[in-house]
NUVO-515982 format. One record per atom (N, C-alpha, C, CB): residue in one letter; chain; x negated, y negated, z. Coordinates in steps of 0.001 Angstrom, whole numbers, plus 500000, padded with zeros to 6 digits. Glycine has a CB too. Layout:
<rs>
{r A, A, {X, Y, Z}} ...
</rs>
This chain:
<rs>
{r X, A, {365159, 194654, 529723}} {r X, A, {366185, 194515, 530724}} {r X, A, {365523, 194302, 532074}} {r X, A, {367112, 195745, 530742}} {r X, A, {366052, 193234, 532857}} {r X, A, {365310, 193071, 534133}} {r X, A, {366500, 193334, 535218}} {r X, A, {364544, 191482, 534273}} {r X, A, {366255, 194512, 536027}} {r X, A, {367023, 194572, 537121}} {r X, A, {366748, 193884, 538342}} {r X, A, {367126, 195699, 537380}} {r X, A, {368140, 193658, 539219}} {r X, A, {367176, 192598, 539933}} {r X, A, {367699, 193333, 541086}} {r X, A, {367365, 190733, 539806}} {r X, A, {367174, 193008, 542191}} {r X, A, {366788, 193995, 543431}} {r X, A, {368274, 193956, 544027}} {r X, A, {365394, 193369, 544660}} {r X, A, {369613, 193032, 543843}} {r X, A, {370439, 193246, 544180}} {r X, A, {371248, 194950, 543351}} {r X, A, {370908, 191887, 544099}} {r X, A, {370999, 194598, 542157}} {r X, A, {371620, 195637, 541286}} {r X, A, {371194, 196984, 542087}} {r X, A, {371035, 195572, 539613}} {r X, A, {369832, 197110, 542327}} {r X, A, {368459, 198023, 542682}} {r X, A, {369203, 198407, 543991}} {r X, A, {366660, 197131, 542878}} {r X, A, {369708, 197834, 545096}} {r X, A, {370031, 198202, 546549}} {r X, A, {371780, 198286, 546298}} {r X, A, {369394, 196838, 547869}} {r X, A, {372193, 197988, 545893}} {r X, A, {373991, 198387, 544977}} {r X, A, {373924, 199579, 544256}} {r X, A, {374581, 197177, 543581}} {r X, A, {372747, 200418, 543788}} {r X, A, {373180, 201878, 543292}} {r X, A, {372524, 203072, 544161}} {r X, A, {372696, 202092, 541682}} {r X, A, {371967, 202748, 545309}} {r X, A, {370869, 203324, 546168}} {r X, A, {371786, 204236, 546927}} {r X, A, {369952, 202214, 547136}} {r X, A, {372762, 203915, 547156}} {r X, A, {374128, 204807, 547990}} {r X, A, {374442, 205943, 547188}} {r X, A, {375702, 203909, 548156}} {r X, A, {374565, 205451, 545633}} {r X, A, {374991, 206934, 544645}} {r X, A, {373879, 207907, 544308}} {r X, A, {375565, 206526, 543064}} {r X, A, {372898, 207771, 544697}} {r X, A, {372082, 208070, 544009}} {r X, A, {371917, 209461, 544671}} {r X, A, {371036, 207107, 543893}} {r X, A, {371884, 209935, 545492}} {r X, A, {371846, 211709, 546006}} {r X, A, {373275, 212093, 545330}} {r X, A, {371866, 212096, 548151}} {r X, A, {374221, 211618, 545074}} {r X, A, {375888, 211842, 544584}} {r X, A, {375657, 212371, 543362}} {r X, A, {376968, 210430, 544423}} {r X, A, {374942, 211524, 542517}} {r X, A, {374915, 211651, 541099}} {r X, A, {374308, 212761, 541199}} {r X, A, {374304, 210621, 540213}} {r X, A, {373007, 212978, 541500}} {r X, A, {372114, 214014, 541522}} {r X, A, {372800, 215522, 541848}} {r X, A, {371057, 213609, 542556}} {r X, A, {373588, 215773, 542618}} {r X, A, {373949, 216444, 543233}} {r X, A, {375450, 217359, 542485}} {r X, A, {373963, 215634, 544381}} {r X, A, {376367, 216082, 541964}} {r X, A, {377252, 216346, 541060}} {r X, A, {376687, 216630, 539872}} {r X, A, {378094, 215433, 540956}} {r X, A, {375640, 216128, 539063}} {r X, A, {374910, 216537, 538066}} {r X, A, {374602, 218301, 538226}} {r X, A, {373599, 215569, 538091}} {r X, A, {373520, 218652, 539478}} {r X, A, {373505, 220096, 539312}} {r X, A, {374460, 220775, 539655}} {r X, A, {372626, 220638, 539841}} {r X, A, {375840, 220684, 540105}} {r X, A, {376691, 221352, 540504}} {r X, A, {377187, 221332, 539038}} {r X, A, {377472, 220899, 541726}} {r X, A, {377275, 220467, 537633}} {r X, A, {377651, 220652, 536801}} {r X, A, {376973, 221292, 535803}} {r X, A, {378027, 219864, 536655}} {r X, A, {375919, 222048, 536541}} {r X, A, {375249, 222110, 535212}} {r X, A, {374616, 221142, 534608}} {r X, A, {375982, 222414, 534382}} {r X, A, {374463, 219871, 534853}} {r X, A, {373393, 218766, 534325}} {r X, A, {372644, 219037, 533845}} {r X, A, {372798, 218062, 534935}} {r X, A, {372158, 217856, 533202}} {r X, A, {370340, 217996, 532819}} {r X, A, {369684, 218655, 533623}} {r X, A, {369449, 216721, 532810}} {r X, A, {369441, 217704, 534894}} {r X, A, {368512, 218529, 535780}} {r X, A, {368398, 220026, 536322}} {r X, A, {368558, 217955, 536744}} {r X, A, {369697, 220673, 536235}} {r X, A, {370062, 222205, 536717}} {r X, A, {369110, 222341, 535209}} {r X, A, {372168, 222948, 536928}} {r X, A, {369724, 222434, 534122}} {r X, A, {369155, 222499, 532864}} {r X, A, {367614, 223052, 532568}} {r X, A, {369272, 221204, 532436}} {r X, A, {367233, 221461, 532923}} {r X, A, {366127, 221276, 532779}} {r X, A, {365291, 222713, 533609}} {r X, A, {365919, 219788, 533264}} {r X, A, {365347, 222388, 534790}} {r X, A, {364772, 223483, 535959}} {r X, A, {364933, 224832, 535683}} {r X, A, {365452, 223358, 537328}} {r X, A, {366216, 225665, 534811}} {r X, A, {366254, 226794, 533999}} {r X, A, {365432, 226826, 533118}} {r X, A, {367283, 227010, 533473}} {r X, A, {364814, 225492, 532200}} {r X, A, {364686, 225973, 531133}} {r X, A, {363124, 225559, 531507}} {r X, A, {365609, 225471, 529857}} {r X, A, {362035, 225370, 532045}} {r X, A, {360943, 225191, 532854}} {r X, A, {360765, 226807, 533352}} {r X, A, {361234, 223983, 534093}} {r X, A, {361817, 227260, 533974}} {r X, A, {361911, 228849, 533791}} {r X, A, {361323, 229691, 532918}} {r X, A, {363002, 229185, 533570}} {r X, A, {362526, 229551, 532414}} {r X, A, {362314, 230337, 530931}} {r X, A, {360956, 229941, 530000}} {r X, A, {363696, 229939, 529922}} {r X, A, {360740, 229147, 529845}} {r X, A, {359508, 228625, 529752}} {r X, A, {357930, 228819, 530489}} {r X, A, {359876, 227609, 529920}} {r X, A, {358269, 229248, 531617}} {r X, A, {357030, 229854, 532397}} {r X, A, {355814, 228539, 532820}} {r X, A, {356238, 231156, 531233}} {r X, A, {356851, 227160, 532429}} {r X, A, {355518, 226192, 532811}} {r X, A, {356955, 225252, 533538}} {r X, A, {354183, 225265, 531093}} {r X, A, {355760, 224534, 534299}} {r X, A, {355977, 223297, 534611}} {r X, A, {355738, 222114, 533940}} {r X, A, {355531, 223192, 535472}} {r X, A, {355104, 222289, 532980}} {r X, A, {354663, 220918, 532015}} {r X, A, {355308, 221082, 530578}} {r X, A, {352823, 220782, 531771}} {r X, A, {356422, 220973, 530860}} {r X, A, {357144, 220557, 529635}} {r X, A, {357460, 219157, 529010}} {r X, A, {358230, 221040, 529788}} {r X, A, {357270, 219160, 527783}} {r X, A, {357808, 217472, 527242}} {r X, A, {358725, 217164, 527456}} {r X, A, {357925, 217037, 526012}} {r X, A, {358789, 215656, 527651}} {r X, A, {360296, 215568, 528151}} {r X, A, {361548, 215358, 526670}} {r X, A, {360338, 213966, 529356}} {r X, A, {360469, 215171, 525682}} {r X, A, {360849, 215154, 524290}} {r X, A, {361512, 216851, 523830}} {r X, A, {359326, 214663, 523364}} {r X, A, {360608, 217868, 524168}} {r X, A, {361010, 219128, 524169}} {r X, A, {361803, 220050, 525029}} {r X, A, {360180, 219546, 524070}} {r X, A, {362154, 218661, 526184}} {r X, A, {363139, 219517, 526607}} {r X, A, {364596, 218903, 526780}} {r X, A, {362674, 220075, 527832}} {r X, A, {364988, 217795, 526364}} {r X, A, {366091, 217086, 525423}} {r X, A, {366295, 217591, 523953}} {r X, A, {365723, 215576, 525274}} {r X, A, {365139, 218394, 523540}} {r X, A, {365756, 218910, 522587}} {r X, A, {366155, 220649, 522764}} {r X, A, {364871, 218548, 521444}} {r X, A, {365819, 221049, 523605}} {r X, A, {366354, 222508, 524157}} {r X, A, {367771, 222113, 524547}} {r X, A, {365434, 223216, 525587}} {r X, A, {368303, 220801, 525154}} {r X, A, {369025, 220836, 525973}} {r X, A, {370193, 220357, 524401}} {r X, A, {368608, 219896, 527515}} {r X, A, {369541, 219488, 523552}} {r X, A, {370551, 219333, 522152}} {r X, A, {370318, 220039, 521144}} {r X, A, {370584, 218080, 521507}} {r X, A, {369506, 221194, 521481}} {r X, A, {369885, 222508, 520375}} {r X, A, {370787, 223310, 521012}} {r X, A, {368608, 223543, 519917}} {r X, A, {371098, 223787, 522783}} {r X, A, {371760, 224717, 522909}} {r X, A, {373021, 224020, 522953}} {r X, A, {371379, 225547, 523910}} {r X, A, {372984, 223138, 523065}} {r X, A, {374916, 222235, 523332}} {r X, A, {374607, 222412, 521779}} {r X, A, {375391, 219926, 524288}} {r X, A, {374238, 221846, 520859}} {r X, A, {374838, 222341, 519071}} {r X, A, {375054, 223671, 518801}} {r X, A, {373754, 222034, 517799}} {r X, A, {374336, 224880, 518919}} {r X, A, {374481, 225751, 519048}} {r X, A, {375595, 226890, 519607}} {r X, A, {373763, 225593, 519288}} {r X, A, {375197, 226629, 521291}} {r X, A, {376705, 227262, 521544}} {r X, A, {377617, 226510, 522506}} {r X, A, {376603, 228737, 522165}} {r X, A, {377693, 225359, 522779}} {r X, A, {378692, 224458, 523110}} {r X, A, {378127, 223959, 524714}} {r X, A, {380312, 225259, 523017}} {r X, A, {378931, 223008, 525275}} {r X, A, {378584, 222252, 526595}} {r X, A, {379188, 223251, 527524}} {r X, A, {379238, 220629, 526778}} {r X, A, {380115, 224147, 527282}} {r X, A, {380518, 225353, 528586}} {r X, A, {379742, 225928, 528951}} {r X, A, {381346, 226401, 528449}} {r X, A, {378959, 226479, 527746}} {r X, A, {377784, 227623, 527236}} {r X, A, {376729, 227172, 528579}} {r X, A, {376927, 227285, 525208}} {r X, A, {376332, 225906, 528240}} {r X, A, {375242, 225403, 528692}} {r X, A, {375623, 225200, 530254}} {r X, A, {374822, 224135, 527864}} {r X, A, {376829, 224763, 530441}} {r X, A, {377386, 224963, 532697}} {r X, A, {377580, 226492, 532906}} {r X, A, {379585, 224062, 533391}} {r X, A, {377640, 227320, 532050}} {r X, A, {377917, 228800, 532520}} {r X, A, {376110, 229330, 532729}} {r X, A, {379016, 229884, 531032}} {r X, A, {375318, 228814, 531725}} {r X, A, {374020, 229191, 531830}} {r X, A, {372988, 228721, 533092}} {r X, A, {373535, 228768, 530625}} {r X, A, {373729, 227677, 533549}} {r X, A, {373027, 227227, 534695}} {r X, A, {373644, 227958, 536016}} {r X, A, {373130, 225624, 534770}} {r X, A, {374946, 228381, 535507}} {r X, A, {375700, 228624, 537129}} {r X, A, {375305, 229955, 537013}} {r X, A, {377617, 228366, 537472}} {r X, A, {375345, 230895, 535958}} {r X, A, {374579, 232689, 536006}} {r X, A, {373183, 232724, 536326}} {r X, A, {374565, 233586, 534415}} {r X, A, {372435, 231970, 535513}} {r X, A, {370979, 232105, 535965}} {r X, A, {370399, 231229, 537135}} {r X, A, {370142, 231816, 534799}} {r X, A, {370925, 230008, 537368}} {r X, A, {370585, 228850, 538247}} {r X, A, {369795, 229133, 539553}} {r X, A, {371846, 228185, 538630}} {r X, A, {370108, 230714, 540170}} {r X, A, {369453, 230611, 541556}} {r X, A, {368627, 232009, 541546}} {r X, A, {370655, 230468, 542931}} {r X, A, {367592, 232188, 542249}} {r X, A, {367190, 233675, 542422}} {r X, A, {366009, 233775, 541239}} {r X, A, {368636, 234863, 542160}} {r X, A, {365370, 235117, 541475}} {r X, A, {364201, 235115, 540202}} {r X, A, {365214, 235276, 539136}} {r X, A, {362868, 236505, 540165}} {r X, A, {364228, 234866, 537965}} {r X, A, {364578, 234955, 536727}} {r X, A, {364663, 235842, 535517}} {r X, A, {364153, 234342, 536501}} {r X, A, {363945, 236592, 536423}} {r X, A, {363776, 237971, 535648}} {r X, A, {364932, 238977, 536049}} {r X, A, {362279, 238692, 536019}} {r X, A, {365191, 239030, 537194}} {r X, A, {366048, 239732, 537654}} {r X, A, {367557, 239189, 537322}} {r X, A, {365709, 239853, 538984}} {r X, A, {367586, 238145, 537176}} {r X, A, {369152, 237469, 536740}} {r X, A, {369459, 237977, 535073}} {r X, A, {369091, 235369, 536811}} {r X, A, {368255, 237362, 534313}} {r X, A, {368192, 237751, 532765}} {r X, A, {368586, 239506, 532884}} {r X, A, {366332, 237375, 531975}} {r X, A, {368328, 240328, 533122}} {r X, A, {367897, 241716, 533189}} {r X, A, {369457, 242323, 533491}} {r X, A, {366589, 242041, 534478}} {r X, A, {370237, 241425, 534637}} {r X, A, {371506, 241890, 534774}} {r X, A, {372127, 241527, 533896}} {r X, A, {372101, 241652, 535763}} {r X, A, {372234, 240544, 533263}} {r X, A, {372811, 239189, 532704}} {r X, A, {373465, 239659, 531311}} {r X, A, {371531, 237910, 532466}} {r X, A, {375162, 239334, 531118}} {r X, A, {375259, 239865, 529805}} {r X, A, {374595, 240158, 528075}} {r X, A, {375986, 239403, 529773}} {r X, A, {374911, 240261, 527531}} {r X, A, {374170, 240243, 526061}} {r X, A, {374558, 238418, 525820}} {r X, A, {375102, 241657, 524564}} {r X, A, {375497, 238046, 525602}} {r X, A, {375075, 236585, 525701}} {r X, A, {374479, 235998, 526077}} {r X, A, {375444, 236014, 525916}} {r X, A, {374192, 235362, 527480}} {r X, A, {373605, 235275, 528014}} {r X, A, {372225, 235604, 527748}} {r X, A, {374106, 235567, 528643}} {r X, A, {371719, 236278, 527534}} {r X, A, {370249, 237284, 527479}} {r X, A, {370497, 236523, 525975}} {r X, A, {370187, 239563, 527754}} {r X, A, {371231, 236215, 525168}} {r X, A, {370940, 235699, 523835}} {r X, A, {370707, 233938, 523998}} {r X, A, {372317, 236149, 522762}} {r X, A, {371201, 233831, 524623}} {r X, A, {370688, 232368, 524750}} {r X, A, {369590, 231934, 525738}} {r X, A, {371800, 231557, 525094}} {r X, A, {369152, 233143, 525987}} {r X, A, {367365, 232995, 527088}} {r X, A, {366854, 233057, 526125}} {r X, A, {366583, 234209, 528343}} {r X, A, {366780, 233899, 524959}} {r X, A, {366315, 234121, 523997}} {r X, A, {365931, 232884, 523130}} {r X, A, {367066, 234936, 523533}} {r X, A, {367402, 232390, 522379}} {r X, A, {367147, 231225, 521810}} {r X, A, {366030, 230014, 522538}} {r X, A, {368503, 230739, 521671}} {r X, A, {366465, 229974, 523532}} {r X, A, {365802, 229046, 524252}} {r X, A, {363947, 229220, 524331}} {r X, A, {366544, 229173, 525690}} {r X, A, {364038, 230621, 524783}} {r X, A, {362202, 230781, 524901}} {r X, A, {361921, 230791, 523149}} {r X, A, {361476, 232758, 525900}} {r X, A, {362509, 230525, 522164}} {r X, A, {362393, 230663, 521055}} {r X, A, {361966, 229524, 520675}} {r X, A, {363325, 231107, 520518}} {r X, A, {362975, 228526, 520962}} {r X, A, {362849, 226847, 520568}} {r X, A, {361471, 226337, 521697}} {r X, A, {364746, 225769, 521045}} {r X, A, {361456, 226949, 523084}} {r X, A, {360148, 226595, 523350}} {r X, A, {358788, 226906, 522753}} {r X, A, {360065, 226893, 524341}} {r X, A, {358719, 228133, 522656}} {r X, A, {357362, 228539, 522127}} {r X, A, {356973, 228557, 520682}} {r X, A, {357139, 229782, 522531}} {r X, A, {358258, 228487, 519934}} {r X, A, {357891, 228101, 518930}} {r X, A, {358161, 226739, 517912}} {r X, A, {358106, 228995, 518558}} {r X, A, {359342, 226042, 518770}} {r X, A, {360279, 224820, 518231}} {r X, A, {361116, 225316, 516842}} {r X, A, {359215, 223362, 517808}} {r X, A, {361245, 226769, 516886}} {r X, A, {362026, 226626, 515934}} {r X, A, {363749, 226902, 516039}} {r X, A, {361393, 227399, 515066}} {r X, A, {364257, 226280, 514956}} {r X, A, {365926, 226259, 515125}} {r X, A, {366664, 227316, 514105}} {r X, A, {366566, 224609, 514735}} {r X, A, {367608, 227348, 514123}} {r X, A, {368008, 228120, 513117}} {r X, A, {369546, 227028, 512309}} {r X, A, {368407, 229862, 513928}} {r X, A, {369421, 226973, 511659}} {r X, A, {371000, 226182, 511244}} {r X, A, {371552, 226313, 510156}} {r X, A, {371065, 224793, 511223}} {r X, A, {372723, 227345, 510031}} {r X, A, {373213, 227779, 508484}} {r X, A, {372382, 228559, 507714}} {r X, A, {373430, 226635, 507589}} {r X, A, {371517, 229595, 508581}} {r X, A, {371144, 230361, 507936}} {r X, A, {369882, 230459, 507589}} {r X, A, {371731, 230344, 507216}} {r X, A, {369426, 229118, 508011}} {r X, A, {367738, 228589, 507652}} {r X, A, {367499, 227977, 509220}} {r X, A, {367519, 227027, 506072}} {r X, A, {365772, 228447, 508924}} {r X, A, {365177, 228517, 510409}} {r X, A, {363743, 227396, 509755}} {r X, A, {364671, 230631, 511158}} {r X, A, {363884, 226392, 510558}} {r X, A, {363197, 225228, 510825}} {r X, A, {362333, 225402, 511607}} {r X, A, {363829, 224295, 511209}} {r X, A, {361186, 224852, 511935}} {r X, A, {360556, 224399, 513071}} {r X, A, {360641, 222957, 513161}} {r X, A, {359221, 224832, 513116}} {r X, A, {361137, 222437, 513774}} {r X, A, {361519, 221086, 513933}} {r X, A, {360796, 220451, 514885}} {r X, A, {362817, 220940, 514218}} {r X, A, {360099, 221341, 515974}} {r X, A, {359888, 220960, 517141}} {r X, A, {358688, 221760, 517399}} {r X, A, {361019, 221095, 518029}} {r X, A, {357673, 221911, 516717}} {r X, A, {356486, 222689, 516416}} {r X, A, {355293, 221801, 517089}} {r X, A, {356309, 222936, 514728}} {r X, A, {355445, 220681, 516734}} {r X, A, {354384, 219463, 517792}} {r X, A, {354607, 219952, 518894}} {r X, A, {354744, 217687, 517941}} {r X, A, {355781, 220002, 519702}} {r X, A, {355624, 219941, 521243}} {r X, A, {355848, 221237, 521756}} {r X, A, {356594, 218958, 521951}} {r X, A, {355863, 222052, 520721}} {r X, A, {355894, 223829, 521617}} {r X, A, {354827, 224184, 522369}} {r X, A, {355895, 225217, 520609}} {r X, A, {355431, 225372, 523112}} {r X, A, {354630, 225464, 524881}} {r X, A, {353008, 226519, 523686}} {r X, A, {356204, 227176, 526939}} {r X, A, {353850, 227008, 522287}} {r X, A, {352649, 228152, 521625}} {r X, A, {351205, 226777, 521897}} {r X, A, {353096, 228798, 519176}} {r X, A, {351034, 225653, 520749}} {r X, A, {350506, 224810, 520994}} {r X, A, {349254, 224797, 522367}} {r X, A, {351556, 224095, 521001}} {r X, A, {350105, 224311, 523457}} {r X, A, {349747, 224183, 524434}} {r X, A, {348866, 225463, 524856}} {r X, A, {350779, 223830, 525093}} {r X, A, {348808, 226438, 524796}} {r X, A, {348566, 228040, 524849}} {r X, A, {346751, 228178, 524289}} {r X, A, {349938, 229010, 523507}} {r X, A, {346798, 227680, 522896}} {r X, A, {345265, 227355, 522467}} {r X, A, {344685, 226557, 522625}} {r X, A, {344939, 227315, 521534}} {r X, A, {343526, 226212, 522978}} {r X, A, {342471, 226106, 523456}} {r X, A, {341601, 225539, 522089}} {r X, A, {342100, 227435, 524171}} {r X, A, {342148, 226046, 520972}} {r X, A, {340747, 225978, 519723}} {r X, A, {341327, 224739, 518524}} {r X, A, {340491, 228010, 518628}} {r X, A, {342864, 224371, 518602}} {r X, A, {343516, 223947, 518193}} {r X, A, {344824, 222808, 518253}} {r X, A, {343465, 224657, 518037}} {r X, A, {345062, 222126, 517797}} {r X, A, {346141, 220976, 517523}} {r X, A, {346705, 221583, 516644}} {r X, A, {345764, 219531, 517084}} {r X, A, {348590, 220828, 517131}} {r X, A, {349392, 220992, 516252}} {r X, A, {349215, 220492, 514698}} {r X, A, {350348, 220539, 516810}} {r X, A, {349398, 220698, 513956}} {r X, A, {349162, 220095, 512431}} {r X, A, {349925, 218257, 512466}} {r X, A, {350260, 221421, 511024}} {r X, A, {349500, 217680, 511929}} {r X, A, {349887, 216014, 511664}} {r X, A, {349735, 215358, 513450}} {r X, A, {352023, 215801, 510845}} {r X, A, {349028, 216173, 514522}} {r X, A, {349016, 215616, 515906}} {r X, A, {347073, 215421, 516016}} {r X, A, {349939, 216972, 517262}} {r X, A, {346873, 216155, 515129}} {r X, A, {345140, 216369, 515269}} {r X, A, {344407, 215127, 514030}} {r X, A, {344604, 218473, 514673}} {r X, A, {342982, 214686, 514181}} {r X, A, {342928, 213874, 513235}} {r X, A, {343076, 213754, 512049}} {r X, A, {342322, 213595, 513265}} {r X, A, {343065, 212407, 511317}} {r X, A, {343017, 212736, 509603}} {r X, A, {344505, 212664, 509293}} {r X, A, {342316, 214456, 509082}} {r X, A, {344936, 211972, 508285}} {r X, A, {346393, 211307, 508077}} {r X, A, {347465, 212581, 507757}} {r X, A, {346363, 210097, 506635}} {r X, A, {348476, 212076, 507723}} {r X, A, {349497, 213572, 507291}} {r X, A, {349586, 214262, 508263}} {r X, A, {349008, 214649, 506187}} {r X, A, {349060, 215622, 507357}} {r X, A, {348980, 217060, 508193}} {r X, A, {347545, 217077, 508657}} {r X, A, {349330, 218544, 507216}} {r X, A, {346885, 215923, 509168}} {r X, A, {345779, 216221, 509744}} {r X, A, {345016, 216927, 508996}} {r X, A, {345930, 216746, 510799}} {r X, A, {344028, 217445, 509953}} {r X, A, {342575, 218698, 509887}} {r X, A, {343240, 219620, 509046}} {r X, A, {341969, 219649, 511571}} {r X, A, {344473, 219931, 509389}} {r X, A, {344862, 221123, 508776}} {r X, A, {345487, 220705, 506895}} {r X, A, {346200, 221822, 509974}} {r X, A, {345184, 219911, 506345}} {r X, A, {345184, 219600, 505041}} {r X, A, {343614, 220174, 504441}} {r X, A, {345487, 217920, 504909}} {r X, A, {342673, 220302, 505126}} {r X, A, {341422, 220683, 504879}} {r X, A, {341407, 222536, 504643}} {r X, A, {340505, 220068, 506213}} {r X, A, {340610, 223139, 503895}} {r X, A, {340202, 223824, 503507}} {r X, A, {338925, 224523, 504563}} {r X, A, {340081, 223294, 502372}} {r X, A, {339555, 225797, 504703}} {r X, A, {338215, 226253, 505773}} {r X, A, {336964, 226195, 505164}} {r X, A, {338256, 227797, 506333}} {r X, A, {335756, 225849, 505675}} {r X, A, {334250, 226357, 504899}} {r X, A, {334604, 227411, 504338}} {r X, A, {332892, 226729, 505791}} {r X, A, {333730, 227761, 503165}} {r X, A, {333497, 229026, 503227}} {r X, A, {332148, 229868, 503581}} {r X, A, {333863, 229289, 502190}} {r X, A, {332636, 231229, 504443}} {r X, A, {331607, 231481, 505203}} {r X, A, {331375, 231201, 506172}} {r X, A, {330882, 231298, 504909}} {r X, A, {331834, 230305, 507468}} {r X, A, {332021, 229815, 508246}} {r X, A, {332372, 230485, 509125}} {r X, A, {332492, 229112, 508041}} {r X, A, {332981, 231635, 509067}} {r X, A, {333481, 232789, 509978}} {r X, A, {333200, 234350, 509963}} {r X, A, {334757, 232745, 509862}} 
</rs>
């Protein structure tokens, strides 16, 4: 798609509007910036965090997700969580859950779906996610430790 600089100077007026109505709704971006929170980093995927943002809308609905930005949205985070109902405090939960570990829960069975791009991953130093490190498949980790090696 080629935009052309008329299109480019024709949306330049909306563009603080959108932004602005977005975090007042709870948007992505309010979203996002909670869940970078809860998360304790700034370097989140942007893959892993479209999927925080379409596990908690499957999970507990698109209200869920404008009430979670408008309770926790301003102030430390610790101190908001800490007041913050048992709901609430359950869906910080879920959330630092699907980050650090990518896993989901659905009908009863708990997936890791999202195990490549969890913040755990990122955390070691000695290691790659399995099928992200070399060697086809599941990578390195299809291999067998030496033995004796440790």
């Amino acid at each position: 798609m080629k935009l052309s600089r008329r299109a480019l100077l024709g949306a330049l007026p909306f563009a603080p509007a959108l932004a602005q109505a977005e975090a007042l709704g709870g948007g992505s971006i309010a979203f996002e910036s909670l869940v970078r929170q809860i998360g304790g980093m700034v370097e989140i995927s942007p893959y892993l965090l479209r999927a925080a943002d379409y596990e908690f809308v499957f999970a507990y609905g698109e209200s869920a997700k404008s009430r979670l930005v408008r309770e926790l949205g301003t102030g430390p985070l610790e101190t908001r969580v800490a007041e913050a109902d048992p709901d609430l405090k359950a869906q910080v939960a879920f959330l630092a859950t699907l980050l650090y570990t990518g896993e989901v829960t659905r009908d009863g069975v708990t997936k890791a779906e999202y195990y490549p791009w969890c913040l755990a991953w990122s955390a070691l130093t000695f290691a790659t996610a399995p099928g992200l490190c070399g060697g086809p498949g599941f990578g390195h980790w299809t291999d067998a430790p030496i033995k004796g090696a440790m």
